[in-house]
C-alpha positions in Angstrom: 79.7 -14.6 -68.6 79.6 -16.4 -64.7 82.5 -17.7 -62.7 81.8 -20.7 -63.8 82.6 -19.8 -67.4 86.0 -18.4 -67.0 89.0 -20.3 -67.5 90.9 -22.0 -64.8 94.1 -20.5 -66.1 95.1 -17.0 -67.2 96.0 -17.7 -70.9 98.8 -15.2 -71.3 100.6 -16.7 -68.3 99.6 -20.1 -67.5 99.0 -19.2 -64.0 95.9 -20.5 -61.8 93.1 -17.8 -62.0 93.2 -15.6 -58.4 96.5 -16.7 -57.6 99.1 -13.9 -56.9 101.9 -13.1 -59.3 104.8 -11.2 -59.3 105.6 -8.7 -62.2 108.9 -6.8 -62.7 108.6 -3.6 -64.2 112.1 -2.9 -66.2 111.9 1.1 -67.2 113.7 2.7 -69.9 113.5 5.4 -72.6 113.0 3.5 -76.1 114.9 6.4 -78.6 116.3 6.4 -81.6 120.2 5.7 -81.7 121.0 9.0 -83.9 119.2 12.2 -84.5 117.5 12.7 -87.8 116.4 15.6 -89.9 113.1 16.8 -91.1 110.5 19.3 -92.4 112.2 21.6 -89.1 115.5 21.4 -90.2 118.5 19.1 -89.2 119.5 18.4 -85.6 123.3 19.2 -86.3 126.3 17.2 -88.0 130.0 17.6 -87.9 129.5 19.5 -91.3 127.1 22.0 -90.5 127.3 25.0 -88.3 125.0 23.4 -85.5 127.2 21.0 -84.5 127.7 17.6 -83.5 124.3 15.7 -84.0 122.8 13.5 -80.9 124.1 10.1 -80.7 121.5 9.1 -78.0 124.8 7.3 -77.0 123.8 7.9 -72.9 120.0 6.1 -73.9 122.4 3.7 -75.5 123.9 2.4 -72.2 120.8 2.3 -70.4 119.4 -0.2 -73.1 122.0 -2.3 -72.8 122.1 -2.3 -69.6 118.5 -3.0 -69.3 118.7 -6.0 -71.9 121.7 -7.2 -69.6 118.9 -7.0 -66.4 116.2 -8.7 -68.4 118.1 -12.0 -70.0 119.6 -12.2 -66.5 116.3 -12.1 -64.6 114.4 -14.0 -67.6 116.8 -17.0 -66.3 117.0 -16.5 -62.5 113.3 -16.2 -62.0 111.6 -17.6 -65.1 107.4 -17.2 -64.0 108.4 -13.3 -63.0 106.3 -11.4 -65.3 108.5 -8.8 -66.9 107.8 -5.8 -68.6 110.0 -3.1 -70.4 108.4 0.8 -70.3 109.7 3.8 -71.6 109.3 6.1 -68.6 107.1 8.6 -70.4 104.5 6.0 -71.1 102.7 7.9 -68.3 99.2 6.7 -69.3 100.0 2.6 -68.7 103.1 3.0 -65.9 101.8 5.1 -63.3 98.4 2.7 -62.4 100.2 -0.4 -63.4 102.8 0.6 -60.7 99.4 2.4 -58.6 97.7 -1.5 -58.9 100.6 -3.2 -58.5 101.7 -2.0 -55.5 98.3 -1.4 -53.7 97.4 -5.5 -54.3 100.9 -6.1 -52.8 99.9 -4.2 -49.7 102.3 -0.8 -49.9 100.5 2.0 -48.5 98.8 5.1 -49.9 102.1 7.1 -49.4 104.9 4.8 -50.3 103.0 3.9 -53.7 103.0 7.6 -54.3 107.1 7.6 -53.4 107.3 4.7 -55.8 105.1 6.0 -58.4 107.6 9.1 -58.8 110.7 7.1 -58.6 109.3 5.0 -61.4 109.3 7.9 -64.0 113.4 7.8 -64.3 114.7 7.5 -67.2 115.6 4.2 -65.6 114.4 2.2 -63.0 113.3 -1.4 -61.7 109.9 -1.7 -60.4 109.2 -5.3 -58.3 105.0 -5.8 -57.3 104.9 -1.7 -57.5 107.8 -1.1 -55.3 110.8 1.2 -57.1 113.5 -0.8 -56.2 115.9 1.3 -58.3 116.3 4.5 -59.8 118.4 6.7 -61.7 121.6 4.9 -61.8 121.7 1.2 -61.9 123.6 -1.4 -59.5 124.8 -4.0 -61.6 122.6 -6.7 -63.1 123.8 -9.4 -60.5 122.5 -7.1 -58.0 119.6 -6.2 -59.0 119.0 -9.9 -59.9 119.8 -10.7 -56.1 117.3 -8.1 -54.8 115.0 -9.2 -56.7 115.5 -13.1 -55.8 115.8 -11.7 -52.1 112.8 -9.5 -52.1 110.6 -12.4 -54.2 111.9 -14.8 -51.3 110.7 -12.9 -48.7 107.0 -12.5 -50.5 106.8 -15.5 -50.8 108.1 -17.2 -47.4 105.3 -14.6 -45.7 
């Protein structure tokens, strides 16, 4: 199939075909909210000698929290493509972050820095730059950098 056979729009987005887009990569883990039990035994209880199980109650948080950043982004910046990760989804977020931030003109070397942050358990990823890492501002903040760092992009 020719160039001249291709759509003028991308269908998943709507978007004119070679135009630039912004993505926001939203990372965090995706596990279960309690432990479970199987053919290697039971991960613990109040009633049994191992203990208290695993609530996953810190993962928990960071869901919530990214939820929070998502709705809140979803209506501040509707055509920002978003995507959620779990951080060890290795195969798909290190070259989208890799392709990402190379076609938005980071170097070699802070695409690598970016690459690393992006494995945190949680993080926010704008055009392959790690924004944040680790511990999360507030979802108006990250909200505003991202507004601030998309106006700047795009006044360039």
């Amino acid at each position: 199939m020719n160039a001249a056979h291709l759509p003028a729009h991308d269908t998943r987005s709507g978007r004119q075909a070679g135009t630039r887009h912004h993505q926001a990569i939203l990372v965090r883990e995706q596990d279960s909210q309690h432990s479970g039990s199987g053919c290697c035994g039971r991960l613990g209880g109040c009633h049994t000698e191992l203990g208290g199980a695993a609530d996953f109650s810190h993962s928990r948080r960071r869901m919530e929290q990214i939820g929070e950043i998502y709705r809140a982004l979803i209506e501040a910046a509707p055509d920002l493509d978003l995507v959620v990760v779990d951080p060890r989804n290795a195969v798909w977020l290190y070259p989208a972050v890799w392709r990402a931030a190379r076609s938005h003109g980071l170097g070699v070397g802070a695409t690598l820095r970016s690459i690393a942050r992006a494995g945190s358990p949680v993080a926010i990823v704008l055009d392959g730059e790690t924004l944040f890492a680790g511990r999360l501002p507030t979802s108006v903040e990250v909200v505003q950098t991202v507004l601030d760092r998309l106006g700047a992009r795009l006044d360039a």
